[in-house]
N, C-alpha and C positions, 0 to 999 in steps of 0.2 A: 133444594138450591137456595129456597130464600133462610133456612136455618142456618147455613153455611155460610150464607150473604153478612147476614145479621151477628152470627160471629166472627167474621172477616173485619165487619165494621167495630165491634166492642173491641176487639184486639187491637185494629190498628189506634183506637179512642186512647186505650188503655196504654199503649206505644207511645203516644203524642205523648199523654200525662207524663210518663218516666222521661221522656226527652226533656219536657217544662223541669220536672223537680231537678233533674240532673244540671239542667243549664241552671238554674238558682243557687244550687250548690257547686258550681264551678265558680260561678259571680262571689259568688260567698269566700269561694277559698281562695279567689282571686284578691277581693279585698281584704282579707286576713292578710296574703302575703305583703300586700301593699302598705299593711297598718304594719307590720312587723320590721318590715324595710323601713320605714320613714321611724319607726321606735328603734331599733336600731344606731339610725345615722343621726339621731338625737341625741343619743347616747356616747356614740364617738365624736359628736361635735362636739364636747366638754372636752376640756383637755385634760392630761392625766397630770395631776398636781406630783411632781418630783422633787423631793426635798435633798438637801447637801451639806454635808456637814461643814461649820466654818473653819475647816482647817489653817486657812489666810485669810484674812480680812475679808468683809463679807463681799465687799466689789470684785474685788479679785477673785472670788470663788464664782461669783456671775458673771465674769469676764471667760474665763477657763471652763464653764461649765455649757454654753452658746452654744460649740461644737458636737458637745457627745448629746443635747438637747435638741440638734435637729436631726441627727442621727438616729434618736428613739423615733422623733416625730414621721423620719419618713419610713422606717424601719416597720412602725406598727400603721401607717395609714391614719393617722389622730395627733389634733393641736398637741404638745406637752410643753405646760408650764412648769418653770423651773422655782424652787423657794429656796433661799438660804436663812438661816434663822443667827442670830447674835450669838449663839453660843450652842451648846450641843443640845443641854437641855431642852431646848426649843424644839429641835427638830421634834423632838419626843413627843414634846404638848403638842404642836403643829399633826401630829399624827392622831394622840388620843385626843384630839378636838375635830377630829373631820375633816381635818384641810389638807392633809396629805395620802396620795394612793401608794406612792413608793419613795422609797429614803434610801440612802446611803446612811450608814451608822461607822461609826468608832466601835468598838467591840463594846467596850463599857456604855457607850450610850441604848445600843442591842436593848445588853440588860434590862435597862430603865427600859426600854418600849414595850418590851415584853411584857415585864411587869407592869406600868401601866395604862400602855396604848394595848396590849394583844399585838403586839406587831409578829409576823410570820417570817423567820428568815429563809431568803430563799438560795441566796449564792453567796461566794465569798470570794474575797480577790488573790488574786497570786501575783507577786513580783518576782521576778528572776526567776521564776521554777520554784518559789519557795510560796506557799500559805502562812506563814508568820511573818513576825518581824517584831521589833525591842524597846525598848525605854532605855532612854540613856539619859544620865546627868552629866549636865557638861560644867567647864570653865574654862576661864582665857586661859592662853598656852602658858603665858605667864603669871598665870596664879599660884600661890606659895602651896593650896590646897592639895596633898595627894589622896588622903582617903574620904570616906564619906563622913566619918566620925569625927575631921575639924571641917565640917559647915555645922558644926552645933553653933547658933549666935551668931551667923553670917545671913546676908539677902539672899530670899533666895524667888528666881520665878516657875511658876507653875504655871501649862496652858488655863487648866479651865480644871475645877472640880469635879467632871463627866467624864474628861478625857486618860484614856485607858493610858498612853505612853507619856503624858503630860500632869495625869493627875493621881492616878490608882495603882498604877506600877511604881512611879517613884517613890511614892509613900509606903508600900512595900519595900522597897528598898534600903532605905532607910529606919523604917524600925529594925531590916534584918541588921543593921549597923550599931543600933541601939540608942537612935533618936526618936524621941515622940513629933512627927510631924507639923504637929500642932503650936507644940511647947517649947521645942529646943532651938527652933531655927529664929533667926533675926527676924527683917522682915519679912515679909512674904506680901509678893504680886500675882494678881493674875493674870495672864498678857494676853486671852481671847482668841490666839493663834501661837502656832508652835513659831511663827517666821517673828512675830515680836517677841519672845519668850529669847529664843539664838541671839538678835539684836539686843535684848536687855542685858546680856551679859557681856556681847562686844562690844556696846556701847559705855562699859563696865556701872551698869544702872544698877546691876546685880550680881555676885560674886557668881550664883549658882545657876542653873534651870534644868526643867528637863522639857527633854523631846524624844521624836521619835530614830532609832536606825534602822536601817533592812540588811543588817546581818551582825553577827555575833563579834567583830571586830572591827565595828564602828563603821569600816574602809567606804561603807554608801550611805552617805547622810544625809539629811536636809540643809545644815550649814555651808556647806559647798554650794549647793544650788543659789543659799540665801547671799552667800557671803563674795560668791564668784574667787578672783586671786587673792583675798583677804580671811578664806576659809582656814588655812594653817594657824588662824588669829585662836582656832578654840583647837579644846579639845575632848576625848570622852573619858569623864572622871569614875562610868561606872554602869554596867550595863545589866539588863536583868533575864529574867528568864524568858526562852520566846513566847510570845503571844499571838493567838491566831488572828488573821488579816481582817478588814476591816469587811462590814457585810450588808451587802441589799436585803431591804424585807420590806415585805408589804403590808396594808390593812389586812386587817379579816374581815372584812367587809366584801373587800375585792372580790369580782367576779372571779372563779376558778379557768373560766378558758380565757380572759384577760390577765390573768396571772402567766398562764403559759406561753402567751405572746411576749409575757415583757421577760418571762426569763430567758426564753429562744433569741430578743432581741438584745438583750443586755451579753448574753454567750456570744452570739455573731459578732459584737464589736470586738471582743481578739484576735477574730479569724480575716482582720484585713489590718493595713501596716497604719492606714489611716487610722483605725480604731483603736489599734495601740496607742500611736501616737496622742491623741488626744486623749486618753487614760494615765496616761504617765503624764502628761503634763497638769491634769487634773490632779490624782492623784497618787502618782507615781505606782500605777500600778501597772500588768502588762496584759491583763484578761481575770475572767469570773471562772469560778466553776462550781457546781452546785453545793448546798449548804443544808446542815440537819444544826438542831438547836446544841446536840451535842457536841459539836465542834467546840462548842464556847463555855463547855466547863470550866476551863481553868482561870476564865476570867469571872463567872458567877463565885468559884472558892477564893477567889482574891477579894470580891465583895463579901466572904464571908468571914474573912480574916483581919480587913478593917470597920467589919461591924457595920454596913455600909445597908440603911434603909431605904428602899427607894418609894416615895412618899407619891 
C-alpha cells in the first residue's frame, strides 16, 4: 500500500508539473497571439499609399479620386491615402522610391515602373465591354488641316512624353505619315493633361494635339465631356491602333495576401452601380479585370520602335 501511495503521490507530483508547463505555454501562446494582433493592427494602421495618374490637373484628380479612396478604405478595413504626382513620370518615381503600394498607370507609364520601380501589374480596366482604347489627333472643325502630313511646321500639343494616347501613340503616328516628331512639327507644348491639350486647340493656342478615344470612330471622346455643347468645335484628324486599357500594379514589396485584398477590392467596385459611377467619372472606365504583363506587348514594341530608354 505505501508503494502505491508513494506512486499515487509522484504521479499526481508529475500531473501538477505538466499542468504548470502547459499553463506557461498557453500564457506564452496567448501573448504571441496578442503580440501578432497588435503587429498586425500596426500594420494596417499605415495607410496604403495609392497613386493616380494626372490625367486632369492634379486637383481635379484629388477631387474625383475622394470617392473610389474611401471605397478602398472601407472595402479593405485600412486608412488609404491617395497621391497624384505632376505628371506621369512621377507616379513611377513615387513608386521606385517607396512612397507608393498601388498606382493606376497609363499603359506606357506601366512600362517605365516596371522597368524601373519593379511594379507588378495586376488588373486592367475595361470601358464599354472593350479593354483597349486610341490615340487620336485632333483639330478645330475648322481647320484647313486634312491629313497628318500638312501639320509638318504647324503647333502642335502633346499630353506629357509618358503618356501612351498623348505621347507615344501619336508619335507613332506620325512617323507612320512621314514626320520626324521631333523635327518637323512647329512648335510643340506639353499641356500635363489631355483636358488642356483639347482646350489648347479650342482655344486655337495649337493648330494640333493629341488625346485619348474609346473606340475606333472617335463617336466617345474626351472633348465632349471637356467641351460640353462646344464639342462639335473639334474634330479627330487621325486615329491609331487600339491600345490596351489603362492598369493597376503594385510594389513588389507588397505583402502577397494584401495584394489579394486590394485586387478583390478594386474588382468589387464594378460590381455595384456606385462603383461604376465613380470609375467613370474618374476615369472613364466601367470595371477591372485581371492583368498579365503580356497584355501590354504592344505597347513595350511601340517603346521599341521610337527607341524609347527608360532611364
Amino acid at each position: 500500500m505505501l508503494s502505491r501511495c508513494q506512486n499515487d503521490n509522484g504521479y499526481r507530483k508529475r500531473l501538477r508539473q505538466a499542468w504548470a508547463v502547459f499553463g506557461i505555454l498557453l500564457l506564452a501562446s496567448g501573448l504571441c497571439d496578442a503580440w501578432r494582433s497588435d503587429a498586425s493592427a500596426a500594420t494596417s494602421s499605415r495607410p496604403l499609399l495609392v497613386g493616380f495618374a494626372p490625367f486632369e490637373n492634379q486637383s481635379e484628380v484629388l477631387k474625383k479620386a475622394k470617392p473610389i479612396v474611401a471605397t478602398l478604405a472601407k472595402a479593405l478595413n485600412m486608412p488609404v491615402q491617395p497621391f497624384v504626382a505632376a505628371d506621369y513620370p512621377g507616379v513611377v518615381e513615387a513608386m521606385r522610391g517607396g512612397k507608393l503600394d498601388v498606382a493606376f498607370y497609363s499603359p506606357a507609364a506601366l512600362i517605365m515602373a516596371e522597368r524601373v520601380a519593379k511594379a507588378r501589374v495586376i488588373l486592367k480596366s475595361v470601358y464599354k465591354g472593350l479593354p483597349v482604347y486610341y490615340s487620336s489627333i485632333i483639330v478645330r472643325r475648322d481647320s484647313p488641316i486634312k491629313t497628318l502630313a500638312q501639320l509638318r511646321r504647324q503647333s502642335f500639343a502633346f499630353v506629357d512624353p509618358a503618356s501612351t494616347t498623348g505621347g507615344i501613340y501619336p508619335k507613332l503616328m506620325l512617323i507612320k505619315a512621314g514626320l520626324d516628331p521631333d523635327h518637323d512639327l512647329g512648335r510643340i507644348i506639353y499641356a500635363g493633361g489631355h483636358d488642356a491639350a483639347i482646350l489648347a486647340v479650342y482655344n486655337k493656342r495649337v493648330v494640333a494635339a493629341a488625346t485619348f478615344v474609346n473606340d475606333a470612330e472617335a463617336r466617345d471622346n474626351p472633348w465632349t465631356h471637356i467641351l460640353g455643347k462646344n464639342a462639335g468645335a473639334i474634330r479627330s484628324l487621325a486615329i491609331s491602333a487600339p491600345i490596351p486599357n489603362g492598369a493597376v500594379a503594385v510594389s513588389q514589396s507588397l505583402d502577397p495576401v494584401l495584394v489579394s485584398r486590394i485586387k478583390r477590392a478594386f474588382l468589387s467596385l464594378g460590381e455595384t452601380e456606385t462603383g461604376r459611377r465613380e470609375m467613370a467619372r474618374m476615369y472613364l472606365i466601367e470595371r477591372f479585370v485581371e492583368a498579365s504583363p503580356k497584355d501590354y506587348d504592344p505597347v513595350r514594341e511601340a517603346f521599341t520602335r521610337l527607341g524609347l530608354k527608360v532611364k
